[in-house]
C-alpha positions as CSV (number, residue, x, y, z in Angstrom):
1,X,-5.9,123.1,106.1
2,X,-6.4,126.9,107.6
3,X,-10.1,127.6,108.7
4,X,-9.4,131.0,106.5
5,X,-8.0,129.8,103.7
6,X,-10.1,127.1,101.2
7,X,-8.3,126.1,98.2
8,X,-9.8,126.9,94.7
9,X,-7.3,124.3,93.3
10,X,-7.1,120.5,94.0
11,X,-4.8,118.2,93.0
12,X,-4.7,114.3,93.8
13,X,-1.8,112.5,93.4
14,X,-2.4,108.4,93.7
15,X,-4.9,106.2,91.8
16,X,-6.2,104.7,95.5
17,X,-7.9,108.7,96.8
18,X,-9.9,108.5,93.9
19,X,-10.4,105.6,92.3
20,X,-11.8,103.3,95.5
21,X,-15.0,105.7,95.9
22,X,-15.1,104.7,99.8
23,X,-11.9,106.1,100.3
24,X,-12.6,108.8,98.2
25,X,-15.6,109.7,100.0
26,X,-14.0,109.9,102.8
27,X,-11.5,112.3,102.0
28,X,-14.4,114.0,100.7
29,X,-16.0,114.1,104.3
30,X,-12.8,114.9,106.0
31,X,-12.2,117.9,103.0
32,X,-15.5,119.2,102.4
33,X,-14.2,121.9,100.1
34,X,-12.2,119.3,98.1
35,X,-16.1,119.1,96.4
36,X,-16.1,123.1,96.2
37,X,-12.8,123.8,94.5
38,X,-13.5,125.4,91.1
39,X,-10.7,122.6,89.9
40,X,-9.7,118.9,90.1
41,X,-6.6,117.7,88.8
42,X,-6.1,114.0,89.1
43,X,-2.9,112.0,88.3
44,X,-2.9,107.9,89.0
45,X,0.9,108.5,90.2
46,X,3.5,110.8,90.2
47,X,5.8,109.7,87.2
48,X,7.7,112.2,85.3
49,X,5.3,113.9,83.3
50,X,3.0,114.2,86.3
51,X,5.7,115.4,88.7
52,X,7.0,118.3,85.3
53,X,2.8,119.0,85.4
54,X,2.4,119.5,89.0
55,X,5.4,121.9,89.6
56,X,4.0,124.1,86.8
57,X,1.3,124.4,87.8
58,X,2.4,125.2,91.7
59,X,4.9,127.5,90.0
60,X,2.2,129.6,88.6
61,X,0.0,129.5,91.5
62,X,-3.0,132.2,90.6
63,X,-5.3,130.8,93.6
64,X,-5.2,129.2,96.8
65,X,-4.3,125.4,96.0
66,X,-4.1,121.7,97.9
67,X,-2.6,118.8,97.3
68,X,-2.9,115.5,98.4
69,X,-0.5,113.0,97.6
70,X,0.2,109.2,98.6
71,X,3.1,109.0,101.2
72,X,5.1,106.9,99.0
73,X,5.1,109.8,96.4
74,X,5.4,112.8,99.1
75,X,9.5,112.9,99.3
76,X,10.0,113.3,95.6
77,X,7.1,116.0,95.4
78,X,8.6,117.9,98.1
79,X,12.3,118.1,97.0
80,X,11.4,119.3,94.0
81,X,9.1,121.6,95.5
82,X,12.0,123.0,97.6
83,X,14.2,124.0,94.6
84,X,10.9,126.6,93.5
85,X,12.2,130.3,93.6
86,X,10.2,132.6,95.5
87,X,8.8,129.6,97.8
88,X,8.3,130.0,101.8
89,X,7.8,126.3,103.0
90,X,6.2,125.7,106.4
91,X,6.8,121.8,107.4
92,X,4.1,120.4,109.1
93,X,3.8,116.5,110.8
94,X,1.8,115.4,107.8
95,X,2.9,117.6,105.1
96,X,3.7,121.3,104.6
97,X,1.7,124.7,104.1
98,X,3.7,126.9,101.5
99,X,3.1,130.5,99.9
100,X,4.6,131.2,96.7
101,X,2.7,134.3,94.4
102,X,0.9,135.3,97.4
103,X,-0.8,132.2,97.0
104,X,-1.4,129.6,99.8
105,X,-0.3,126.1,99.2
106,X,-1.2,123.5,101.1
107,X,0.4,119.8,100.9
108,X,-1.3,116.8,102.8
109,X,0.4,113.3,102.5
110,X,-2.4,110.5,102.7
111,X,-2.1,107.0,103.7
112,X,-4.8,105.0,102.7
113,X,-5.4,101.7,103.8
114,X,-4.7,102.9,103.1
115,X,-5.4,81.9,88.1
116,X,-3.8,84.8,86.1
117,X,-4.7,84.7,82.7
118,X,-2.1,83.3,80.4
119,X,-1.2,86.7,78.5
120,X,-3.0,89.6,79.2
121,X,-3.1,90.5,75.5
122,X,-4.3,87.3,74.4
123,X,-7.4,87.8,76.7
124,X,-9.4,90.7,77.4
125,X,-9.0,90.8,81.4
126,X,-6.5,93.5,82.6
127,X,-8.3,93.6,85.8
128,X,-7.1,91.1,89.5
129,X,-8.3,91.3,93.0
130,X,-5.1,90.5,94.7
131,X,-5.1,89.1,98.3
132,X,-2.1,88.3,100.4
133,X,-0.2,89.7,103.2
134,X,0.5,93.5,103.6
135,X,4.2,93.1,103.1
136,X,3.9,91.3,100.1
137,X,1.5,93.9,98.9
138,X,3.5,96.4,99.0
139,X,6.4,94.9,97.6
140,X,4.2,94.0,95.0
141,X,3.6,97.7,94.6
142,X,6.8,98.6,94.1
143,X,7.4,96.4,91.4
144,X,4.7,97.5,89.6
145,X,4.6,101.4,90.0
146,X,4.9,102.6,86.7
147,X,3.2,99.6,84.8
148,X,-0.9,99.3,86.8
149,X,-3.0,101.2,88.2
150,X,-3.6,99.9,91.8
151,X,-6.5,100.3,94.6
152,X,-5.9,99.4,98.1
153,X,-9.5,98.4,99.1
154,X,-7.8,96.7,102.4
155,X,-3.9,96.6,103.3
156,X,-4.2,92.5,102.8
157,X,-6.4,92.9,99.1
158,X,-5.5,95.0,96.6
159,X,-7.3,95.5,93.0
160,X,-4.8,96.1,89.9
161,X,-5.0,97.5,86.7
162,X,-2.5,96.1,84.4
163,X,-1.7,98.4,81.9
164,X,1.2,96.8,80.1
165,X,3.1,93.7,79.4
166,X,5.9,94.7,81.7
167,X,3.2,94.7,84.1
168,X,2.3,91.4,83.5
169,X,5.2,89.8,83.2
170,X,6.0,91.2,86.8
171,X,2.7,90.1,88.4
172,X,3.6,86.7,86.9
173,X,7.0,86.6,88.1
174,X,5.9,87.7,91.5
175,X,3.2,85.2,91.9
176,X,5.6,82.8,91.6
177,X,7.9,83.7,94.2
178,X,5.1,84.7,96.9
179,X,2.2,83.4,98.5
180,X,-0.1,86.3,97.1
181,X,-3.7,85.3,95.5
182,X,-4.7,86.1,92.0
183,X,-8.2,86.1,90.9
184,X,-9.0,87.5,86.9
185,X,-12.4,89.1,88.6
186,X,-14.2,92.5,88.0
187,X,-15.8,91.8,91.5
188,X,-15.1,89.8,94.7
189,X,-19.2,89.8,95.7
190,X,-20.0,88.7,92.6
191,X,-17.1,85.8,92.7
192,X,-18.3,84.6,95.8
193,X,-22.5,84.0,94.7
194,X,-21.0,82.3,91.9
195,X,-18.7,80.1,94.0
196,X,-21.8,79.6,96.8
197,X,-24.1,79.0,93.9
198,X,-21.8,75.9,92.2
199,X,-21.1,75.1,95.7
200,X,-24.6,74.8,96.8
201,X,-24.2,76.4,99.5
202,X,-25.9,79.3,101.7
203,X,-24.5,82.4,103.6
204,X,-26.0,84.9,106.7
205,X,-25.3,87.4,108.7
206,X,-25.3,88.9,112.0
207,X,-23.9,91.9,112.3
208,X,-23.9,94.8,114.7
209,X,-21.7,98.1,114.3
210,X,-22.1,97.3,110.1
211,X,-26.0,97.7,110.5
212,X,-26.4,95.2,107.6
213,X,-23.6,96.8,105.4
214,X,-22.2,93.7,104.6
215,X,-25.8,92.1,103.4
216,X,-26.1,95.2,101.5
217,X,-22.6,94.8,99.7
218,X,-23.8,91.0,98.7
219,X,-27.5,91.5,97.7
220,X,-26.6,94.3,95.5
221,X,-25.5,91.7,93.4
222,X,-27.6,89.8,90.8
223,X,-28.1,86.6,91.9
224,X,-27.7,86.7,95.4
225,X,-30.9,85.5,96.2
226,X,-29.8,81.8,95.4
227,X,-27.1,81.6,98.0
228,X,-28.5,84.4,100.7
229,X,-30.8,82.9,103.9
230,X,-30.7,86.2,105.7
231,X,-29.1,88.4,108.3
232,X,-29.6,90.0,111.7
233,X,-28.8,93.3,112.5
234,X,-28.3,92.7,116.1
235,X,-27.7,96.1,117.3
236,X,-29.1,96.3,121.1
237,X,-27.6,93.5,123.8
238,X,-31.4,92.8,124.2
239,X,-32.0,91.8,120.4
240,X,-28.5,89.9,120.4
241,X,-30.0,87.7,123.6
242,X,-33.2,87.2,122.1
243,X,-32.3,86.7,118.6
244,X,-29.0,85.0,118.3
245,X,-29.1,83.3,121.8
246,X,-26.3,85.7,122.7
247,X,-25.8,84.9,127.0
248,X,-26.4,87.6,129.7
249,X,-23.3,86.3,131.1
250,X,-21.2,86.3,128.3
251,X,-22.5,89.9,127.4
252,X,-21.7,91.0,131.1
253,X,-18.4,89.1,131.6
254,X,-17.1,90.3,128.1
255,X,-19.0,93.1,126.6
256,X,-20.7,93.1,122.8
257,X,-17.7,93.9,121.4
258,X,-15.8,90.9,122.4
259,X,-14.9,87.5,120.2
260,X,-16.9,85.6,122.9
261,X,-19.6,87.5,122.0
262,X,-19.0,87.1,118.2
263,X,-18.8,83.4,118.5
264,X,-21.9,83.6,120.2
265,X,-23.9,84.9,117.5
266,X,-22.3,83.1,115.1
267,X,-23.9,80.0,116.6
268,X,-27.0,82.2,116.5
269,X,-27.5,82.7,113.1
270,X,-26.2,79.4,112.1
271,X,-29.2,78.1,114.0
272,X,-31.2,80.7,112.5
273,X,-30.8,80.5,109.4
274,X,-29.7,77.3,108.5
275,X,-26.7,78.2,106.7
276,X,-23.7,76.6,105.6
277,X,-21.8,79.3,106.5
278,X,-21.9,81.5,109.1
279,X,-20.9,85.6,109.7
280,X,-20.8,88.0,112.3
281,X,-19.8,91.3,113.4
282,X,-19.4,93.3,116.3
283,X,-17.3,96.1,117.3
284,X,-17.3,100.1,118.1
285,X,-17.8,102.3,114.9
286,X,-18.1,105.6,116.8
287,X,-17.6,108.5,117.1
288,X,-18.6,107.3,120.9
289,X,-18.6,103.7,122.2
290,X,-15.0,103.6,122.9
291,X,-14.2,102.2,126.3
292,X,-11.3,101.9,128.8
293,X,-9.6,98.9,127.0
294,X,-11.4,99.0,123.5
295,X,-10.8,102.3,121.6
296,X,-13.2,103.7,118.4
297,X,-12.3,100.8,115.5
298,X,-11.8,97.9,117.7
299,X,-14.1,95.4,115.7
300,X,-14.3,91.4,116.4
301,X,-15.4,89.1,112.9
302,X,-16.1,85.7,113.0
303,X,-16.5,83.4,109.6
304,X,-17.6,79.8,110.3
305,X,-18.7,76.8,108.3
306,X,-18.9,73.2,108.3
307,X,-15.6,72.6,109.2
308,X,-13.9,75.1,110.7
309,X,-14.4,78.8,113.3
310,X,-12.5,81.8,112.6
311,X,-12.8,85.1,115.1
312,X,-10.6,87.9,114.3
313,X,-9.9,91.3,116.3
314,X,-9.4,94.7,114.0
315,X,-8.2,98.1,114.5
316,X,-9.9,99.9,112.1
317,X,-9.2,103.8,111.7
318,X,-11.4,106.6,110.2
319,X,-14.6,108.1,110.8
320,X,-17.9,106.1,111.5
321,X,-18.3,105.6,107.7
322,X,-14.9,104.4,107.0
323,X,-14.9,102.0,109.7
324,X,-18.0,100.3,108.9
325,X,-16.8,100.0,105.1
326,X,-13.5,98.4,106.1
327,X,-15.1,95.8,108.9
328,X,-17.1,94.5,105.9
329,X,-14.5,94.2,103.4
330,X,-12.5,92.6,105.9
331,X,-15.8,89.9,106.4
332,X,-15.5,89.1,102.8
333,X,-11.8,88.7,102.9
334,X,-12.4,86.2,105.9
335,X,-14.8,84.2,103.7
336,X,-13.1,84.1,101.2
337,X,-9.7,82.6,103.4
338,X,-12.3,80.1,105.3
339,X,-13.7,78.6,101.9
340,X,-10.3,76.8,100.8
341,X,-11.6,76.0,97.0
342,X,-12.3,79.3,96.2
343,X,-9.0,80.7,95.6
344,X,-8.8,77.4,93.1
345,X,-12.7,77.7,91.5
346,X,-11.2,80.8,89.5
């Protein structure tokens, strides 16, 4: 967007750049006049009365406007958009500036990360966390455009909206077929102190670049307190040796950031804290940090329990914010793949 032109007028095409407040806000902090603009017009996706009500209104521009649009939905946008009379287009890399009524308009593509009930009429729940693998996803998504709302909160775990009985009747169908994960839950945290809880187990933390996001995420909820130890916020080298038992060698020979590291302090808190199950995260948030060999996002998670270690590396993108947010989703998605009854306890 031009330094010297700020839009008055907002439009947001896409349930996920609004309705996941994390992603939101950081559009928000990327856009700061997004918050500023005089109007907000919203639309969960660009169907056919969206796409009739967004080319009116850029039709009879009367003040500088933006709009930011899923990729998915940005090629249909646009060729109607190029059919407008009176129009000068401008394409850009990720999306185009335009003038039409002396009017600036501005066009950003965004993207974000970017047991099923038997009938969803015959029960209440409308609302699934869905977990599975990106591709699926987003076949998944396809399927189901017109028919739920759907929220990206991480490329592997999506939360849906079903809206209608064609949209069940797909999300059955397709469960059937894939390997995707269905849980009937209005939240994951909440699922999981229930699941610890009947379990009779415990959970900690040790976490570094989060700064004890992901202890925030679970004590939020009520009843936490029954399956929570504790955490570390390990954030110096010094306080990861002394602390967590974290080697000077392995902290010289591989760095913080490292899944050596992470395995380390996973031991740590283990010890600690005396808990059945075991989480810890280290990586480079930024804006500074980044290395020769480890860039801004580079984050390593580990997940252990009785019986089994997992250490992942992540590329997270975004601002310091953003990455923090996604390295602790992508914790709870880890525990949630090491417990193996916990897809079954719902």
């Amino acid at each position: 967007m031009s330094k010297l032109i700020v839009p008055n007028s907002i439009i947001i095409i896409g349930a996920t750049l609004y309705i996941d407040g994390v992603q939101f806000n950081y559009l928000q902090r990327e856009y700061p006049y997004i918050i500023t603009a005089s109007t907000i017009k919203r639309f969960p996706r660009l169907d056919e009365h969206s796409l009739a009500k967004t080319v009116e209104i850029i039709k009879n521009l009367q003040s500088h406007s933006a709009i930011f649009i899923l990729a998915k939905y940005y090629d249909k946008l646009l060729s109607h958009i190029e059919k407008l009379e009176n129009i000068s287009i401008n394409y850009k890399e990720n999306g185009v500036i335009a003038t039409i009524n002396n009017y600036s308009l501005r066009i950003k593509k965004i993207a974000p990360f970017n047991k099923l009930a038997e009938s969803v009429y015959k029960s209440p729940i409308n609302k699934f966390k869905v977990f599975g693998k990106e591709e699926e996803l987003q076949r998944l998504e396809d399927e189901l455009e017109k028919h739920a709302i759907i929220v990206k909160v991480l490329p592997t775990w999506y939360h849906l909206k079903i809206e209608d009985s064609i949209g069940e009747k797909i999300l059955i169908e397709y469960a059937k077929k894939s390997s995707i994960k269905i849980l009937p839950i209005p939240s994951v945290t909440a699922a999981l102190i229930k699941y610890l809880k009947a379990k009779n187990k415990t959970i900690s933390f040790a976490e570094s670049c989060t700064g004890g996001l992901l202890s925030f995420k679970l004590t939020k909820k009520a009843g936490a307190s029954d399956v929570f130890n504790g955490s570390i916020v390990s954030y110096s080298n010094e306080i990861k040796k002394q602390w967590l038992g974290v080697k000077e060698e392995t902290l010289k020979q591989y760095g913080a950031v490292s899944k050596e590291c992470v395995a380390e302090m996973l031991l740590g808190i283990e010890k600690k804290a005396n808990a059945d199950i075991a989480v810890a995260i280290s990586g480079i948030a930024g804006p500074s940090g980044a290395t020769e060999n480890k860039d801004v996002g580079t984050v390593f998670i580990g997940v252990k329990n009785k019986e089994q270690t997992t250490i992942q590396e992540h590329h997270f993108c975004g601002d310091r914010n953003f990455i923090q947010e996604q390295a602790a989703r992508k914790a709870i998605e880890m525990i949630l793949y090491l417990e193996k009854d916990f897809f079954e306890f719902f």
